[in-house]
C-alpha positions in Angstrom: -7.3 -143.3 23.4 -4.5 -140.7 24.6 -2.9 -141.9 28.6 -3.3 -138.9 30.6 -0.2 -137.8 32.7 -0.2 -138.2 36.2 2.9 -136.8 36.9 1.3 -133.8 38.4 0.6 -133.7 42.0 -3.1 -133.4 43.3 -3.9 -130.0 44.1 -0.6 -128.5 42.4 -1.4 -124.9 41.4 0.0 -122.8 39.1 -0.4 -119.6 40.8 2.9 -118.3 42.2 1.7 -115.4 44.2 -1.3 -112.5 44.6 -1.8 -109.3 45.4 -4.3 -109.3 47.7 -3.3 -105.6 48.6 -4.3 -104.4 45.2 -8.1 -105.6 45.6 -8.2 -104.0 48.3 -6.1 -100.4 47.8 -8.2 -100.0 44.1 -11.4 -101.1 41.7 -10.5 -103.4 38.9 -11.9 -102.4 35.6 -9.7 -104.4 33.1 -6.9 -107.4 33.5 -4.3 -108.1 31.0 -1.8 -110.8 30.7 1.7 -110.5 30.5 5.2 -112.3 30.0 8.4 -111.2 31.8 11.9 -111.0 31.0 13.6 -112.8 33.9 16.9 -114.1 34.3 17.8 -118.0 35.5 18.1 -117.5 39.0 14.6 -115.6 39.3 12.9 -118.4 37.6 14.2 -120.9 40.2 12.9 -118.8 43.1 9.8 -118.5 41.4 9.4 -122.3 41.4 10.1 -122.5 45.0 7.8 -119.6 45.6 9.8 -116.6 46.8 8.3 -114.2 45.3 5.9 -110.7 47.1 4.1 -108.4 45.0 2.6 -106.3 47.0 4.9 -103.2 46.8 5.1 -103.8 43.2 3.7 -101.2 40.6 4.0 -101.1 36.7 4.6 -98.4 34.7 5.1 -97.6 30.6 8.7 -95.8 29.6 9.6 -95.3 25.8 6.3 -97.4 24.8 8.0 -100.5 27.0 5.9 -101.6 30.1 7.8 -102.5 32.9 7.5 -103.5 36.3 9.0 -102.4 39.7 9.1 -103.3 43.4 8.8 -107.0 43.5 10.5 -109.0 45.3 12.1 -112.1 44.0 14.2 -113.6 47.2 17.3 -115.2 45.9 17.7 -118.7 46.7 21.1 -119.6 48.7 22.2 -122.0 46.6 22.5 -119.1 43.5 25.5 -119.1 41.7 28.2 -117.4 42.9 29.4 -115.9 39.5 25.9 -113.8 39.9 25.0 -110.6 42.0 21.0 -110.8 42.4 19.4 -108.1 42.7 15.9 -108.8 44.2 14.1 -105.8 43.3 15.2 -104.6 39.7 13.2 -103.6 37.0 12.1 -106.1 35.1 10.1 -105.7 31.3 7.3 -107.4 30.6 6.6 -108.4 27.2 3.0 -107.2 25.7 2.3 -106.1 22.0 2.4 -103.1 20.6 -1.1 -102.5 20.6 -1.5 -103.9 24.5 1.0 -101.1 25.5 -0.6 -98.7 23.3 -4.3 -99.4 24.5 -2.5 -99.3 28.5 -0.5 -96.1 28.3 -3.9 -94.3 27.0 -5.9 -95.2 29.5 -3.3 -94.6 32.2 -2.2 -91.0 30.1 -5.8 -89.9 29.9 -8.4 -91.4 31.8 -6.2 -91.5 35.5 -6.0 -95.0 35.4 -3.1 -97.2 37.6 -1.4 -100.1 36.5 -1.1 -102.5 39.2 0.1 -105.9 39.0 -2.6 -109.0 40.5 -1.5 -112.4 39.9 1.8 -113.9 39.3 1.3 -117.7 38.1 2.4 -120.3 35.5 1.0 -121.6 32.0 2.9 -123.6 30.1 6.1 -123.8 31.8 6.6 -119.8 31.1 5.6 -116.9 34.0 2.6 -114.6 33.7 1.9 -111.4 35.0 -1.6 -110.6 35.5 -1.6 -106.9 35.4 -5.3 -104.6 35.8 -6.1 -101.4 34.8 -7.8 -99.7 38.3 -9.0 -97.3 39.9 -8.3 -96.0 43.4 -11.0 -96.5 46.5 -11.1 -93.8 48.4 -10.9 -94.5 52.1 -15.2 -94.7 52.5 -15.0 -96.9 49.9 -12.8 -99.4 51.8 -14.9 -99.1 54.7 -18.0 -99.9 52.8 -16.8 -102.6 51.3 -15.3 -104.0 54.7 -19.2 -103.9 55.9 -20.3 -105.9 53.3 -18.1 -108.7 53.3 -18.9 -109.0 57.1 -22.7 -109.0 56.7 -22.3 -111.8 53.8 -20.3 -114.1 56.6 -22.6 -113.2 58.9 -25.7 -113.7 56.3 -23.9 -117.3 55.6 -23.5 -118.2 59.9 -27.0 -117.2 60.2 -28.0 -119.6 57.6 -25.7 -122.2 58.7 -27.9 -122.1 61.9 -30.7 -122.7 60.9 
């Protein structure tokens, strides 16, 4: 029988960072997962966690998806021979037929790419991107009610 490693810290996650914003701002119909193209600096940042996507919005130029607006904090011990630039572009790497499937329902059915989850799997950095839908602002508030009434639901029961 195989050892199994326990070099790996109890509780250790391998999500980086979420977009909490997104669930909120749209509906999620469809998710999709996605490499990037980072350079060495960005990866160390994203080990230690500096990373925000919640300004951060994909898009689909010359059938190459790419993502904008998020943040990846240098850290200060970056080399010097470098100039980060925490907000640039960066292209994320999905097949042909992935873009393909993406840019038609964002061209013709008035879907937004957003991106949800930032995380790691197998040493390398995935973007979780979703195909959604935008709430309108009744739509927040109804969903605001109902996630009250279930805590409350759950207190009630809790008391009893």
């Amino acid at each position: 029988m195989a050892k199994k490693h326990k070099n790996r810290q109890k509780g250790a996650s391998s999500t980086i960072a979420l977009n909490k914003k997104a669930r909120h701002d749209y509906f999620i119909e469809d998710r999709l997962e996605a490499g990037l193209e980072l350079q060495g600096w960005e990866v160390k940042s994203l080990r230690a966690g500096k990373v925000n996507l919640a300004e951060s919005y994909v898009f689909i130029k010359e059938n190459e998806a790419w993502i904008s607006g998020m943040n990846i904090t240098p850290l200060p011990t970056t080399a010097a021979y470098t100039r980060p630039e925490p907000t640039r572009v960066r292209k994320l790497l999905l097949h042909r037929h992935e873009i393909d499937r993406l840019q038609g329902a964002v061209e013709r059915k008035g879907y937004t790419l957003v991106a949800t989850a930032l995380y790691w799997k197998k040493g390398r950095a995935k973007l979780e991107i979703a195909l959604a839908r935008g709430k309108k602002a009744h739509d927040k508030r109804s969903a605001s009610k109902e996630r009250d009434w279930q805590r409350e639901k759950a207190r009630i029961m809790k008391n009893r």
